[in-house]
GUVO-817473 format. One record per atom (N, C-alpha, C, O): residue in one letter; atom name; x, y, z; residue number from 1; chain. Coordinates in Angstrom, 3 decimals, decimal comma. Example, Ala and Ser with C-alpha at 12.3 -4.5 7.8 and 13.67 -1.06 7.14 Angstrom:
residues 2
> A N 13,190 -5,690 7,800 1 A $
> A CA 12,300 -4,500 7,800 1 A $
> A C 13,200 -3,300 7,800 1 A $
> A O 14,236 -3,319 8,465 1 A $
> S N 12,850 -2,250 7,080 2 A $
> S CA 13,670 -1,060 7,140 2 A $
> S C 12,900 0,030 7,870 2 A $
> S O 13,409 1,138 8,039 2 A $
This chain:
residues 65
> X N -4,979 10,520 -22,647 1 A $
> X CA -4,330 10,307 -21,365 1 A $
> X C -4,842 9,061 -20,647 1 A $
> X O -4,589 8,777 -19,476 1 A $
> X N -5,839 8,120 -21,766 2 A $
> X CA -6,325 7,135 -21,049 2 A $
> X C -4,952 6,111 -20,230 2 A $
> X O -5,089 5,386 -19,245 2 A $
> X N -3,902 6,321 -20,886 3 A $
> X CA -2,884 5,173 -21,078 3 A $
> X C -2,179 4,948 -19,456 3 A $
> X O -1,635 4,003 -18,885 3 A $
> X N -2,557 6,510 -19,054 4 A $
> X CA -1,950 6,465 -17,349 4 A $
> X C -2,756 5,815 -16,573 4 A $
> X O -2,080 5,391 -15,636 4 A $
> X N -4,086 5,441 -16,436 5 A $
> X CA -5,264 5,068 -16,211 5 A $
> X C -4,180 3,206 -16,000 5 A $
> X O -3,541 2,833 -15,017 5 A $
> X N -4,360 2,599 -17,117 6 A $
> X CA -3,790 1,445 -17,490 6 A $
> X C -2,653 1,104 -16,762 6 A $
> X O -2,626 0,090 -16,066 6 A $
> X N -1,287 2,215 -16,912 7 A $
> X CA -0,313 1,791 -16,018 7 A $
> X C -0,440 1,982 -14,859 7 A $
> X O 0,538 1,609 -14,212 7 A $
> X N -1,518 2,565 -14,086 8 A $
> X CA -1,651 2,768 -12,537 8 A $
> X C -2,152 1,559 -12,529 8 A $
> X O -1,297 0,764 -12,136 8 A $
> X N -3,242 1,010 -12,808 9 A $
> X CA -4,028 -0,621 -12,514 9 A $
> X C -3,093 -1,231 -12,791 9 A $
> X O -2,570 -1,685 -11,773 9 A $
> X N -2,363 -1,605 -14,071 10 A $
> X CA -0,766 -2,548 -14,143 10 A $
> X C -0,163 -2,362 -12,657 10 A $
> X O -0,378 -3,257 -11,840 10 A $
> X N 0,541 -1,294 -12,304 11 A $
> X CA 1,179 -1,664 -10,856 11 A $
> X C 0,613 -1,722 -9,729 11 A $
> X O 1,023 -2,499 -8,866 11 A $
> X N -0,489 -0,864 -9,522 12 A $
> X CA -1,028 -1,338 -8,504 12 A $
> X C -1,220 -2,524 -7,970 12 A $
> X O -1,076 -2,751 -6,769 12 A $
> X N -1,462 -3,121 -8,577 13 A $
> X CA -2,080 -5,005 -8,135 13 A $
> X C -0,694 -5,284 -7,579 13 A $
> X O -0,406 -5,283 -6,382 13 A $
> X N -0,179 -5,433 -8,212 14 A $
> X CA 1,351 -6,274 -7,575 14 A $
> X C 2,056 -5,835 -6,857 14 A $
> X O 3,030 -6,364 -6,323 14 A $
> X N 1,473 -4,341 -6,704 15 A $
> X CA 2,277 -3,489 -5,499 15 A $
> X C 1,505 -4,111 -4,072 15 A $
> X O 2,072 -4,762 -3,193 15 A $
> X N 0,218 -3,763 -4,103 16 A $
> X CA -0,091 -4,372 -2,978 16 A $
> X C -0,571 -5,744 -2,846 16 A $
> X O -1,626 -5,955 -2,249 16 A $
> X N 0,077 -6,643 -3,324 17 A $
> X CA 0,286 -7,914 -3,182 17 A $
> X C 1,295 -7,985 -2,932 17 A $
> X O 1,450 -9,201 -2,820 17 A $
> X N 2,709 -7,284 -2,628 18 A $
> X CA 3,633 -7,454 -2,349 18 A $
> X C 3,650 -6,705 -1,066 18 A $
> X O 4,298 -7,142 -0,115 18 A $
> X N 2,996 -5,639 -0,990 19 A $
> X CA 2,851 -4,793 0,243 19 A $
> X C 2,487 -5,684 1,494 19 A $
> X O 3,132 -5,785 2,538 19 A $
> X N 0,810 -6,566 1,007 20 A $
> X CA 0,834 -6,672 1,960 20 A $
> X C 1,421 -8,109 2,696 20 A $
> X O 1,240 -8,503 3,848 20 A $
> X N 1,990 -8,570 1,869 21 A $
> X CA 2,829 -10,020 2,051 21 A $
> X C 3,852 -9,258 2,815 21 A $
> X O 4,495 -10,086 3,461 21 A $
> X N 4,187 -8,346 2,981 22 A $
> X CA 5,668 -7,752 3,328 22 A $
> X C 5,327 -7,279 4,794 22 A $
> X O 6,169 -7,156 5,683 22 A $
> X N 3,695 -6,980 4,955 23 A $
> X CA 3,306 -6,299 6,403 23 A $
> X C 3,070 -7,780 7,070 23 A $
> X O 3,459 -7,973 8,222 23 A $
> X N 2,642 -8,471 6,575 24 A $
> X CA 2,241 -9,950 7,119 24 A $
> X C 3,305 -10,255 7,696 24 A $
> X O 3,168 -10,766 8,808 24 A $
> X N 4,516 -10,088 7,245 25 A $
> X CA 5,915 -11,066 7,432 25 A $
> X C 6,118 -10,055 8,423 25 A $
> X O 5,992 -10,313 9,620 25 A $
> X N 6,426 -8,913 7,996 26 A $
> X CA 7,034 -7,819 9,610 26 A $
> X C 6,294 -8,103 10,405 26 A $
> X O 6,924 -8,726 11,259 26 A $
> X N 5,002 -8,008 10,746 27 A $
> X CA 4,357 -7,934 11,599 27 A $
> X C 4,462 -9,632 12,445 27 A $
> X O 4,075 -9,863 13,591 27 A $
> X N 4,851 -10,250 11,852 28 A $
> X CA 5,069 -12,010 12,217 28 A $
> X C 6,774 -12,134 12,955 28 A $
> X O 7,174 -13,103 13,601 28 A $
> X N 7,453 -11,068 12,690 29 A $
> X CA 8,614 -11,189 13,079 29 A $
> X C 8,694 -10,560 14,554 29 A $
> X O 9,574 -10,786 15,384 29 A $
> X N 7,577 -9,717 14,695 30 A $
> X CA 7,475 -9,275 16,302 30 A $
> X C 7,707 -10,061 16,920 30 A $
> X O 7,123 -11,126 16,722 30 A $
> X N 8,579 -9,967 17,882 31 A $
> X CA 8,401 -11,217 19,418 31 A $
> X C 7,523 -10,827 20,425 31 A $
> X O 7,902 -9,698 20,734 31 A $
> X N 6,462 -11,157 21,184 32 A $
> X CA 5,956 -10,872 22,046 32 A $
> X C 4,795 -10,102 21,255 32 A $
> X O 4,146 -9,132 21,647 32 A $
> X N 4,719 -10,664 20,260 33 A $
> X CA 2,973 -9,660 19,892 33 A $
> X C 1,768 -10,196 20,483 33 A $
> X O 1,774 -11,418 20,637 33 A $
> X N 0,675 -9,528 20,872 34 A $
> X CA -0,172 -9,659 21,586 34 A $
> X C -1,530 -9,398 20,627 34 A $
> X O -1,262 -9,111 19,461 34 A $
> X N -2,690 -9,452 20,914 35 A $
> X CA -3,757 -8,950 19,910 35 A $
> X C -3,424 -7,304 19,704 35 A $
> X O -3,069 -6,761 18,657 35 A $
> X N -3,610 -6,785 20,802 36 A $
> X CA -3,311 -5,216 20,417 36 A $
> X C -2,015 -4,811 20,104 36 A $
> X O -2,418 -3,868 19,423 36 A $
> X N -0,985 -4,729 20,030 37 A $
> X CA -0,251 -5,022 19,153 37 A $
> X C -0,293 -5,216 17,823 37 A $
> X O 0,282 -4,504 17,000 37 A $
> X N -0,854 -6,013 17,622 38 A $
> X CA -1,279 -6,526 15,961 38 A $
> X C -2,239 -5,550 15,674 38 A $
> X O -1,858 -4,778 14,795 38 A $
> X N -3,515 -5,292 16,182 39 A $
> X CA -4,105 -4,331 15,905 39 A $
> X C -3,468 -2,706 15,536 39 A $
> X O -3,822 -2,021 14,576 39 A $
> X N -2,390 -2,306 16,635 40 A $
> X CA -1,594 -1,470 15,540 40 A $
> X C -1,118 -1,241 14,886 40 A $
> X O -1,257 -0,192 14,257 40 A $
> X N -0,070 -2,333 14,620 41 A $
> X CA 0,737 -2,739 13,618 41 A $
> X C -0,041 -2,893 12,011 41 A $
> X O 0,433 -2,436 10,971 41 A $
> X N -1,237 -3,596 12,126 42 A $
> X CA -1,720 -3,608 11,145 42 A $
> X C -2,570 -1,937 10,801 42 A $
> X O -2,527 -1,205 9,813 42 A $
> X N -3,053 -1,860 11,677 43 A $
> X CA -3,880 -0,551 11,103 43 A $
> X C -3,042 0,653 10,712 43 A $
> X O -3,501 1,463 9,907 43 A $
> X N -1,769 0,818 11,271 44 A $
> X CA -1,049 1,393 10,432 44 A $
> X C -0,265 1,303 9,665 44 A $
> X O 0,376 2,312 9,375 44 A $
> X N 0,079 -0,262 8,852 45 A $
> X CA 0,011 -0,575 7,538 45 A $
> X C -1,106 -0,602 6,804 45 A $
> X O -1,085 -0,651 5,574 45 A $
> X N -2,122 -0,572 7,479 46 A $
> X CA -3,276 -0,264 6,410 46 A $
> X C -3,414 1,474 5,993 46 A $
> X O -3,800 1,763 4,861 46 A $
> X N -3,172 2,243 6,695 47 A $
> X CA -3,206 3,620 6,026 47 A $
> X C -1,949 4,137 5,268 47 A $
> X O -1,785 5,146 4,583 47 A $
> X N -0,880 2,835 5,709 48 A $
> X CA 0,441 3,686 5,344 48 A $
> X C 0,301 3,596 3,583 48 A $
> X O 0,926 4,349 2,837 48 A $
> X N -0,547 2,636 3,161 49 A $
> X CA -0,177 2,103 1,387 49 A $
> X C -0,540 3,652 0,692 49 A $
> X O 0,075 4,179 -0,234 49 A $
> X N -1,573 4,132 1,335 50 A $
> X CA -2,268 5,039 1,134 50 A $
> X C -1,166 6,259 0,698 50 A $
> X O -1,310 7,025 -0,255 50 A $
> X N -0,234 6,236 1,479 51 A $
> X CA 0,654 7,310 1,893 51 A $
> X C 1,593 7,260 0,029 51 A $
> X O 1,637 8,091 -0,878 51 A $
> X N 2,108 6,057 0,164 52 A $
> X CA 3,454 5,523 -0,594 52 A $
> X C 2,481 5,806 -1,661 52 A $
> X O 2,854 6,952 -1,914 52 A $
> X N 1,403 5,574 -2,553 53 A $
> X CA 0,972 6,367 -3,504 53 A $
> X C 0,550 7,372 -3,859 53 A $
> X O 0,075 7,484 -4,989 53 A $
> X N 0,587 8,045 -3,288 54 A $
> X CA 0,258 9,444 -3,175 54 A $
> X C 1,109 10,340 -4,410 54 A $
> X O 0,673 11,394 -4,873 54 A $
> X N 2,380 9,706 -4,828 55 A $
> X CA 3,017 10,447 -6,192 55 A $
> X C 2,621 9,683 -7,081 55 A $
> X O 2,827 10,283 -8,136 55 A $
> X N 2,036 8,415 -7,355 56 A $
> X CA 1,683 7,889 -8,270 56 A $
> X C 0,214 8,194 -8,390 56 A $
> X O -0,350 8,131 -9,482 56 A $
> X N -0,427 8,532 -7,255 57 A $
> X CA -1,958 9,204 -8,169 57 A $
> X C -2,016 10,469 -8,468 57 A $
> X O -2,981 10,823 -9,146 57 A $
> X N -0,999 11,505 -8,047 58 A $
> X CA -0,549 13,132 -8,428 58 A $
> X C -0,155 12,604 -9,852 58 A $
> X O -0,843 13,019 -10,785 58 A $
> X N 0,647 11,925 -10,070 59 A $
> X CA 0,687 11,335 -11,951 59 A $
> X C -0,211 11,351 -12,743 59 A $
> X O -0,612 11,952 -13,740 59 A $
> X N -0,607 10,011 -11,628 60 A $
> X CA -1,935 10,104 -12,749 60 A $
> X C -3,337 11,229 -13,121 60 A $
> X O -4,095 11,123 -14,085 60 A $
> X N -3,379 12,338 -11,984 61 A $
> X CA -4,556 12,999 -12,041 61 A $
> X C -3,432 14,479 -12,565 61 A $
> X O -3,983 15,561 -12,768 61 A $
> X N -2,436 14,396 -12,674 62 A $
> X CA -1,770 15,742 -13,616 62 A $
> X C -2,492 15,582 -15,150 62 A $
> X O -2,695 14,460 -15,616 62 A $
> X N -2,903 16,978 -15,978 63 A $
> X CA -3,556 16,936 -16,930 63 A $
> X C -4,459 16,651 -17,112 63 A $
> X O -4,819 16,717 -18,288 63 A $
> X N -5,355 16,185 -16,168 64 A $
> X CA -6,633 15,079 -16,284 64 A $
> X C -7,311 16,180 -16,994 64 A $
> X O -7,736 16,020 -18,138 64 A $
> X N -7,450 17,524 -16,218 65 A $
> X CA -8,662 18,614 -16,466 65 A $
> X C -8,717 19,705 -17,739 65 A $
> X O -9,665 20,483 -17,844 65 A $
């Protein structure tokens, strides 16, 4: 089952290299952003990546045991 191991690191990388190029740009399209502002905006793109894999590491940790 090493092989799921492999395709999680394969997408991962380019997922969040695309993720976070994609929060950069939304978050740049705000009008009127301020520091705090940005501070939320970002901190909850920072927990959200967390979220969106959550079926791809249930994948990978099915069968592990």
């Amino acid at each position: 089952m090493r092989w799921r191991h492999l395709i999680f690191l394969i997408f991962i990388i380019p997922f969040l290299v695309f993720y976070i190029t994609m929060s950069i740009i939304i978050v740049e399209w705000i009008p009127f952003s301020n520091w705090l502002l940005d501070i939320i905006f970002y901190s909850i793109f920072g927990f959200l990546w967390v979220g969106l894999l959550i079926p791809m590491i249930n994948w990978l940790a099915k069968n592990e045991s």
